[in-house]
N, C-alpha and C positions, 0 to 999 in steps of 0.2 A: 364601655367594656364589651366586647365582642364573645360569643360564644363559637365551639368547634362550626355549628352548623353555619354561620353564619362567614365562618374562613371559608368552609367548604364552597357555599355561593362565590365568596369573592374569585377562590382559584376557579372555578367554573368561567366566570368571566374574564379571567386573562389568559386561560387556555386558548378562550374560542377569538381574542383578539387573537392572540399569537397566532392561530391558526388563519383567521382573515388576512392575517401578516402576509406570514408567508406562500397562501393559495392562491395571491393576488394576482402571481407572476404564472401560474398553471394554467396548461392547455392540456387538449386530449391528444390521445392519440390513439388511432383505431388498429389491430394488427390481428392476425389470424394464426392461428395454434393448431400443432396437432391434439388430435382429442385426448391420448394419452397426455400432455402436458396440461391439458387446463384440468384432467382428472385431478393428477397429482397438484395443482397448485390450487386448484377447490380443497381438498384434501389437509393440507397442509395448514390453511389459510382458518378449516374449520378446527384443525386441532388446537390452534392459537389464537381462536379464537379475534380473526380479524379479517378485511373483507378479501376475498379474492383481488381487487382492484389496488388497496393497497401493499397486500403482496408483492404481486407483478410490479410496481410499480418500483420499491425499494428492491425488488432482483433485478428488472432491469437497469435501475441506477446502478449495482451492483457490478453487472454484469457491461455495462459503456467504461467503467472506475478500470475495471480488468483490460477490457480492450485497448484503453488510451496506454495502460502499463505495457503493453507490449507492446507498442509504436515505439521505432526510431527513435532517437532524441530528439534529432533534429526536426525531423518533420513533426514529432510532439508537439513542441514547441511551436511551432507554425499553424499547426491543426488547432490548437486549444488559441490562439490569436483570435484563430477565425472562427471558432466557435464563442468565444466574447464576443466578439464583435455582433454574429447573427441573434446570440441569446439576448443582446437588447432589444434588438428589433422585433424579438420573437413575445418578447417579456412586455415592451411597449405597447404591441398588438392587444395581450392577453390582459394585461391590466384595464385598457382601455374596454374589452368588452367584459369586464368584471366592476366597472362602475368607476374608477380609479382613471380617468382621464389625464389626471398632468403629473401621471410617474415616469420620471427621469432617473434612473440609475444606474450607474457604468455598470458594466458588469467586467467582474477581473475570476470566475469563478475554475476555470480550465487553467488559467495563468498559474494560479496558486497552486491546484492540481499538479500540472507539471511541475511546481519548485518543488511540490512534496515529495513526488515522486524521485526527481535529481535528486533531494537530499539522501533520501531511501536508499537509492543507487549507490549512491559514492560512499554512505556507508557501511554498504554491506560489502565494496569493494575491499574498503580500507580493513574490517574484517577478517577476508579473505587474505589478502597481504600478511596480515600480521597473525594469523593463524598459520600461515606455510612459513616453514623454516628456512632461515636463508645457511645455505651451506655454504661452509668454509671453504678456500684454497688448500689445498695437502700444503705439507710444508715438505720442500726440497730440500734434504739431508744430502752432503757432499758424501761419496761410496769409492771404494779405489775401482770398486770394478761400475761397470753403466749395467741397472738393474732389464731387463728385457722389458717390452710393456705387455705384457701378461701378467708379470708379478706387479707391476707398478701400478695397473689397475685393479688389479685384487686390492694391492694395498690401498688404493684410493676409495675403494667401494667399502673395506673393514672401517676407514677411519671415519667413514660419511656414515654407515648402519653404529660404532661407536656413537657419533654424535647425535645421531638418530635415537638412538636405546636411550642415552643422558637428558633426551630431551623429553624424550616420554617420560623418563622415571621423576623429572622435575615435575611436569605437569600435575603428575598423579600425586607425589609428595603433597603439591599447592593444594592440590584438588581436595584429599582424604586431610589436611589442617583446615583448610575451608567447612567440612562439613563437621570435622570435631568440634571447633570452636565454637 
C-alpha cells in the first residue's frame, strides 16, 4: 500500500525522466538583447516565478510558431521540409553530446506545424464564406414601359438592403433563441 508521500516521489521521478526525455534533443543558443527587453523578461519571468531562460525560451518558440504562420504556403511548406530535415542532424548532434549516442529519429515536427496551420487556414476561410451573404439576382419583371437604370438600380440596391435587413433580423432572431434556451 503506498502513501501520498510516497506518489509524490514516484511523480518526482517521471517528471525528471520525462524531462531527460525530452532535453535530450536540446542545444543552446547564444543571442543578445536590448537591455530594456531582458529587464522586462527578468521581470516577468520573476513574477511567475520561473527562470529567465525558460522564458525566453517558450517566447521564442512562440515567437518562430508566429513567424512560420505568416510564410507563404508554398514556401511554408518547403521551409518546414527543410527545417525536419536539418532538426535531425541538429538533434543527432545534441543527443550525442547529452550522452545519448544511437538516437535516431525522423523528425516530422514543422511538417505537422504546417498541416496545422493549412487546416487553421481553410477553416477560417470557409468561415468567412459562409458568414458573407451571397446575394441574389433581382428578378426581371416584364414593364410596358423599359425602367431607366437609375430607378433599376435604386431598385436593385432596395431589394439587396431588403435582403440584407431579413438576414440580420434572422441572425439575431437565432442568436437572442440561442441564449434563451
Amino acid at each position: 500500500m503506498t502513501n501520498r508521500a510516497q506518489e509524490l516521489i514516484k511523480n518526482f521521478y517521471e517528471e525528471e525522466a520525462l524531462r531527460k526525455e525530452s532535453e535530450v534533443t536540446f542545444a543552446d543558443l547564444s543571442i543578445r538583447l536590448n537591455s530594456s527587453d531582458i529587464a522586462m523578461l527578468e521581470i516577468i519571468s520573476k513574477r511567475f516565478g520561473r527562470t529567465s531562460d525558460r522564458v525566453a525560451a517558450d517566447a521564442l518558440s512562440a515567437a518562430i510558431y508566429s513567424m512560420v504562420e505568416a510564410l507563404e504556403t508554398t514556401e511554408r511548406k518547403q521551409l518546414a521540409k527543410e527545417a525536419d530535415e536539418f532538426n535531425e542532424s541538429l538533434s543527432k548532434k545534441a543527443a550525442k553530446s547529452n550522452g545519448m549516442a544511437d538516437y535516431d529519429e525522423k523528425s516530422v515536427t514543422w511538417t505537422m506545424n504546417d498541416r496545422a496551420i493549412t487546416r487553421d487556414e481553410n477553416k477560417r476561410k470557409k468561415e468567412q464564406e459562409e458568414a458573407q451573404p451571397t446575394s441574389q439576382p433581382a428578378i426581371a419583371t416584364p414593364s410596358s414601359e423599359p425602367e431607366s437604370e437609375p430607378v433599376a438600380a435604386e431598385t436593385a440596391l432596395e431589394q439587396e438592403q431588403t435582403y440584407n435587413n431579413s438576414f440580420e433580423s434572422a441572425v439575431t432572431e437565432e442568436t437572442t433563441s440561442s441564449f434563451s434556451n
